[in-house]
Structure formats: C-alpha cells, structure tokens
Backbone as a printed PyTorch tensor [residue, N CA C, xyz], in Angstrom:
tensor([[[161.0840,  29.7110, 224.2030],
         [161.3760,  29.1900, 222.8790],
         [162.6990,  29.7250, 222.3290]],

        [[163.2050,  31.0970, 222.8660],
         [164.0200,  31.4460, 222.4700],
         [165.7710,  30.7230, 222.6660]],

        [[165.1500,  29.9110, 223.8170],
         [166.1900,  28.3450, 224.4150],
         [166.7650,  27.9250, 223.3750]],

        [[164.9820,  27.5510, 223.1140],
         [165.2700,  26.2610, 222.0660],
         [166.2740,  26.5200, 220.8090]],

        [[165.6000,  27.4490, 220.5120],
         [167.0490,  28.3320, 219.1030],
         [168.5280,  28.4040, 219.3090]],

        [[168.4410,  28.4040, 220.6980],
         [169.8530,  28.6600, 220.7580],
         [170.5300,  27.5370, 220.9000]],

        [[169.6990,  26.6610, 221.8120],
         [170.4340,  25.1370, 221.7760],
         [170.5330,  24.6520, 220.5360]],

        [[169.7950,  24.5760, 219.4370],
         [169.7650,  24.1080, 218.4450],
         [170.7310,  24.8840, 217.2010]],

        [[171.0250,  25.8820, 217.5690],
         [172.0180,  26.4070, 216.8050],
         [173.6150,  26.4090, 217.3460]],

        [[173.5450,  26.2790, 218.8880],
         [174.9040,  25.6050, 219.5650],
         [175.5490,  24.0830, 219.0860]],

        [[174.1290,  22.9400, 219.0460],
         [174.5470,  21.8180, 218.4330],
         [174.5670,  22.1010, 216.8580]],

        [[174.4180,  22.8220, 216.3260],
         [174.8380,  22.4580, 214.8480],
         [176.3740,  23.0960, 214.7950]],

        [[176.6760,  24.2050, 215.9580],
         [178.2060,  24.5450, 216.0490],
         [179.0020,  23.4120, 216.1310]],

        [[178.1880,  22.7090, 217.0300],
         [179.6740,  21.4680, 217.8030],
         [179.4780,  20.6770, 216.6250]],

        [[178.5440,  20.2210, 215.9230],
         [178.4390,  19.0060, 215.0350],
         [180.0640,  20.2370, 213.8060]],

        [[179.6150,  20.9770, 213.2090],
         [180.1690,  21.8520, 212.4450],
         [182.1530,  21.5250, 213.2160]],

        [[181.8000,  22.3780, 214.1320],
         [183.6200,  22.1570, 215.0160],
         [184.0310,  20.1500, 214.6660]],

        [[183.5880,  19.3250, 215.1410],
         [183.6300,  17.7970, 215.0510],
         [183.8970,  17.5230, 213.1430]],

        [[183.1630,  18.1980, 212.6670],
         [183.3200,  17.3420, 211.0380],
         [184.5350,  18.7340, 210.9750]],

        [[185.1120,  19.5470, 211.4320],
         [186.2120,  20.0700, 210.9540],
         [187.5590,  19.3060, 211.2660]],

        [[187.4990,  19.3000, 212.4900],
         [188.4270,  18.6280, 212.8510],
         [188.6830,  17.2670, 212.3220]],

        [[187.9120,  16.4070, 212.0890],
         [187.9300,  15.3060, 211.3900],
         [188.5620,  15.5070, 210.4950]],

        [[188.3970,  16.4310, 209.7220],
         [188.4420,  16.4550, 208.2470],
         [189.9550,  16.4370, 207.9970]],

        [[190.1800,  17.3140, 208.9880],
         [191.6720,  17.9300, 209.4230],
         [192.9480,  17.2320, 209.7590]],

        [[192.1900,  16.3290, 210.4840],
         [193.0860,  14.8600, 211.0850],
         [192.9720,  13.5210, 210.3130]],

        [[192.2470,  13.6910, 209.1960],
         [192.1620,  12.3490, 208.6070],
         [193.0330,  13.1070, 207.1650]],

        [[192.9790,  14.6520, 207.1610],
         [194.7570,  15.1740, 205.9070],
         [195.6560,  15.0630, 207.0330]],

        [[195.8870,  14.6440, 208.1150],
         [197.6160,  15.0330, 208.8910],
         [198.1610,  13.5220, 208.9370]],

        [[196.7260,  12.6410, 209.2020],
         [197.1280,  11.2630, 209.3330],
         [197.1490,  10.4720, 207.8490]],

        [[196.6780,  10.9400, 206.4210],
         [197.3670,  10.5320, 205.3720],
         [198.5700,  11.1770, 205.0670]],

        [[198.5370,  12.3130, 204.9230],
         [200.2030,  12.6660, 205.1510],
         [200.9790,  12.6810, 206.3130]],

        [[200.6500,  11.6890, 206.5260],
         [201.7320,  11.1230, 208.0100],
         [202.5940,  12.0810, 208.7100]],

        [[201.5500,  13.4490, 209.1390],
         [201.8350,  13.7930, 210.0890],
         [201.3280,  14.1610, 211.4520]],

        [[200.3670,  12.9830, 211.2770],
         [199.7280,  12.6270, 212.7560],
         [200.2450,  10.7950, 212.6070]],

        [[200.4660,  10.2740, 213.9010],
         [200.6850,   9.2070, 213.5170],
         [199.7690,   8.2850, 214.7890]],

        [[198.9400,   7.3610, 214.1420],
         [197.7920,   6.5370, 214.6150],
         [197.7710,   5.7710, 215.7540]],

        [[198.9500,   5.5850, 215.6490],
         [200.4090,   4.0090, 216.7470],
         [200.2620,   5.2350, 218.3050]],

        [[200.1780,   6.4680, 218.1370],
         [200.4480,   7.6330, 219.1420],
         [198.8820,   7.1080, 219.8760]],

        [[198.7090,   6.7930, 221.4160],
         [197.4860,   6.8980, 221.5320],
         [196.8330,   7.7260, 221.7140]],

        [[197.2190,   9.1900, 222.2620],
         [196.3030,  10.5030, 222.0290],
         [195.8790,  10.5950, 220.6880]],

        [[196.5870,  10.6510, 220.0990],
         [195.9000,  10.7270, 218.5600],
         [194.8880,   9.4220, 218.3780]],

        [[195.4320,   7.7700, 218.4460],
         [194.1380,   7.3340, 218.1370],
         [193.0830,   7.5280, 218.9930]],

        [[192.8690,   7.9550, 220.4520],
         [191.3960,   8.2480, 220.8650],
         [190.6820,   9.0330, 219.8660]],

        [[191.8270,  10.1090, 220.1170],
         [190.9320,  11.2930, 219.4320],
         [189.9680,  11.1340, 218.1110]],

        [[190.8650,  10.1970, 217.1820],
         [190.3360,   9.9950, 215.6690],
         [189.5170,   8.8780, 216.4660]],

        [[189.4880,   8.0970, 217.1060],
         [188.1540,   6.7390, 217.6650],
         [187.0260,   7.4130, 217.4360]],

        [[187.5710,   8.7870, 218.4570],
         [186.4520,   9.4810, 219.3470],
         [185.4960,  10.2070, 217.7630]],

        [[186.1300,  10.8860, 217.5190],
         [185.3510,  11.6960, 215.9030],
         [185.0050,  10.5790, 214.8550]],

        [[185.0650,   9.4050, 214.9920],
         [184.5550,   8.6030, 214.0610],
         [183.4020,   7.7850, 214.8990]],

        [[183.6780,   7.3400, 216.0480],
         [182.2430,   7.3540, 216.6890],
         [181.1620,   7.9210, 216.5040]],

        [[181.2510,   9.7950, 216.9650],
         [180.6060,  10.8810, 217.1350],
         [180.1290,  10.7100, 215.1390]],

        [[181.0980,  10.8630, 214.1030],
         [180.3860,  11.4360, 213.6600],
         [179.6740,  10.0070, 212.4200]],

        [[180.2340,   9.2490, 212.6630],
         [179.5330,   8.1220, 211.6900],
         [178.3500,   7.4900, 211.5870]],

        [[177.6300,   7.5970, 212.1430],
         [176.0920,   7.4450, 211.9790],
         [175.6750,   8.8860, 211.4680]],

        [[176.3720,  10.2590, 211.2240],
         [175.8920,  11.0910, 210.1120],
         [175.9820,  10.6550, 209.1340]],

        [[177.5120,  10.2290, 209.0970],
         [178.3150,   9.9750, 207.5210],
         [177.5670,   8.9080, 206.7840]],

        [[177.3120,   7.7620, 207.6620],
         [176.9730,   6.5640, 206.9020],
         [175.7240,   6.3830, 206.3340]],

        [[174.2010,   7.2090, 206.3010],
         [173.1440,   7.2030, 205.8170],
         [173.5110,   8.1570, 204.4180]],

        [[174.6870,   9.3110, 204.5470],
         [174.9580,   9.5850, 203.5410],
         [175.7940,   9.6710, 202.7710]],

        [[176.5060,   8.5310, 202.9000],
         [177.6670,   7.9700, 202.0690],
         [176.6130,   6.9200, 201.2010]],

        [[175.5270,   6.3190, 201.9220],
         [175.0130,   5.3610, 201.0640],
         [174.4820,   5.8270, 200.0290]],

        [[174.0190,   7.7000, 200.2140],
         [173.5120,   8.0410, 198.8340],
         [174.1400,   8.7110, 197.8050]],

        [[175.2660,   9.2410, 198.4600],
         [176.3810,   9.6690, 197.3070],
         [176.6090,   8.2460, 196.7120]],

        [[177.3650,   8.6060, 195.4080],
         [177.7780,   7.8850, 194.8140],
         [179.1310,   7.4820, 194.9080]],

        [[179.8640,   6.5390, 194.4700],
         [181.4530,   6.5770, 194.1380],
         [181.8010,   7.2070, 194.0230]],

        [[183.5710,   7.9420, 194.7980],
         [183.5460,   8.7950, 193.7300],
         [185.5590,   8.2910, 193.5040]],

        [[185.5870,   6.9470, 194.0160],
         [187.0720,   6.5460, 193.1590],
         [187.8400,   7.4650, 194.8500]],

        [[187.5850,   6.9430, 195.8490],
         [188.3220,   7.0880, 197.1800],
         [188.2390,   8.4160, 197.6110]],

        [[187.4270,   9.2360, 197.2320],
         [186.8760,  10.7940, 197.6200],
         [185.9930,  10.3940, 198.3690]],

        [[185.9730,  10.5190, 199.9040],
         [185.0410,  10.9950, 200.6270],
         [184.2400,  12.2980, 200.5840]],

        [[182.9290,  12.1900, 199.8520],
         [182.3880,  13.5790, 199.6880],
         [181.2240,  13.1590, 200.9060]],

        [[180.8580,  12.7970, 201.7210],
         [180.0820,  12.8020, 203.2790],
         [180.4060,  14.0110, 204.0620]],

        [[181.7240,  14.5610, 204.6250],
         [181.6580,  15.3900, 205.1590],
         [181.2560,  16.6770, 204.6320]],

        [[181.2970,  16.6590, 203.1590],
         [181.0810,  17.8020, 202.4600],
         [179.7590,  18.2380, 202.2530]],

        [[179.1610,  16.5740, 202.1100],
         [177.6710,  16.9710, 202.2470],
         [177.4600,  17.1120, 203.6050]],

        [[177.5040,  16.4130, 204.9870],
         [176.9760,  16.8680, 206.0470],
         [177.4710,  18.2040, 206.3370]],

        [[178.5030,  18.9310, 205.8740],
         [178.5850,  20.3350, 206.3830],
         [177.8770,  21.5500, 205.6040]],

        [[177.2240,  21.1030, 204.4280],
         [176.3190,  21.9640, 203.1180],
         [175.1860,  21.5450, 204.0610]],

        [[174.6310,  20.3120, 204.6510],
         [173.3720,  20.3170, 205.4220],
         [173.1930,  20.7540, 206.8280]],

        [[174.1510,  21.2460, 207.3830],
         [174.4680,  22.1180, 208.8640],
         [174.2470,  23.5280, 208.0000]],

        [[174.6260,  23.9340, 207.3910],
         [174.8010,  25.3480, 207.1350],
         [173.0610,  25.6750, 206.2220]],

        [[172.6480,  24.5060, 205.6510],
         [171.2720,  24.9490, 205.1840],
         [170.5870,  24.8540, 206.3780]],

        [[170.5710,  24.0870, 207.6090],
         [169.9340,  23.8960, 208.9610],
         [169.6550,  25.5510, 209.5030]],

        [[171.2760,  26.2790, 209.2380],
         [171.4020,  27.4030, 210.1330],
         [170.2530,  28.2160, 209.4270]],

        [[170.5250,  28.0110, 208.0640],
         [169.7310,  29.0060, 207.2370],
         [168.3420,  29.4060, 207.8720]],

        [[167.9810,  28.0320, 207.4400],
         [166.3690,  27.9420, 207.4250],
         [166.3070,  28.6920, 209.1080]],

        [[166.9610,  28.1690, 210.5600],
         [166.3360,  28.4230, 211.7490],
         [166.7210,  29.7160, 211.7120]],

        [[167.7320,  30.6050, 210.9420],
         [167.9870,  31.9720, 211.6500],
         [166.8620,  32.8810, 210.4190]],

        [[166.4650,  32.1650, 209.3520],
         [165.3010,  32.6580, 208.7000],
         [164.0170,  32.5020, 209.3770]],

        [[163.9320,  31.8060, 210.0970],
         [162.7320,  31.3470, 210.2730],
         [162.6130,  31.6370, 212.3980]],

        [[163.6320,  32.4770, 212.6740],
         [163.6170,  32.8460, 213.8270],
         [162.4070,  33.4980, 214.9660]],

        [[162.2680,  33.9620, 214.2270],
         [160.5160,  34.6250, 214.8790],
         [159.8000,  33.5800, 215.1090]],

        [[159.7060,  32.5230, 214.8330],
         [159.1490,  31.4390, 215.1950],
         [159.1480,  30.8750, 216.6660]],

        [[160.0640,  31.4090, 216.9820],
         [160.9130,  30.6120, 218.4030],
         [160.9530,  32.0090, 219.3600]],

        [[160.3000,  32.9640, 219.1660],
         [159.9100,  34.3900, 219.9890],
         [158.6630,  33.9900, 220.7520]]])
C-alpha cells in the first residue's frame, strides 16, 4: 500500500509540474515571447492543453466570469495541494 501513496503523490507532482508550465507558456506566448508559428513551441502548448483540459474544463464551467481571467489553473492547483494534504495526513492508511 505504501506503492500506492507514492504513485499517487508522484501523479499529483506531474499534474502540479504540467499546470506550471502551462501557466508559464501561455505569459511568454501573450507577451510574445514564445512565438506559436515556431513548431516546438506549438507541440509543446498542443501537448499541455490536451493533457490538461479535461481538468480545466469541468472547472471553468463552475467558476464564474471573470472578464478574460483564467482562474482554472488556480483552482486545479489549490485542489492538487488539498489532494497532498489530505493523503500525507491521512498516510497511515496506506502502511
């Protein structure tokens, strides 16, 4: 069981690493200093909007507007970090 904890706290790393980088490349590519036309760069942004949009999109539908603020990543990374909470609280479980 003690696997299981760890796998499950490895994927909330990579999900965590993925909505950073996103976050990161969608400020370089509005301030145009990533540029989209480059195709390494567009895989890459394909690739992280693939990966992470079926998070984003169940909870973009419940945020509200907020006038071209994407607040999705902000909430999926407040719900990775309550994930960690609860499993590294609740660790003895998985002994």
């Amino acid at each position: 069981m003690q696997s299981l904890f760890q796998i499950l706290m490895l994927l909330l790393d990579v999900v965590w690493f993925f909505i950073i980088a996103h976050v990161i490349m969608s400020w370089l590519i509005n301030f145009q200093v990533l540029n989209t036309q480059q195709q390494l760069v567009a895989q890459i942004w394909y690739m992280l909007n693939r990966i992470l949009e079926p998070i984003y999109g169940p909870v973009r539908r419940i945020l509200p507007q907020m006038g071209g603020i994407d607040l999705a990543p902000l909430a999926v990374l407040i719900g990775v970090m309550i994930l960690r909470i609860v499993l590294i609280n609740n660790q003895a479980l998985f002994l």
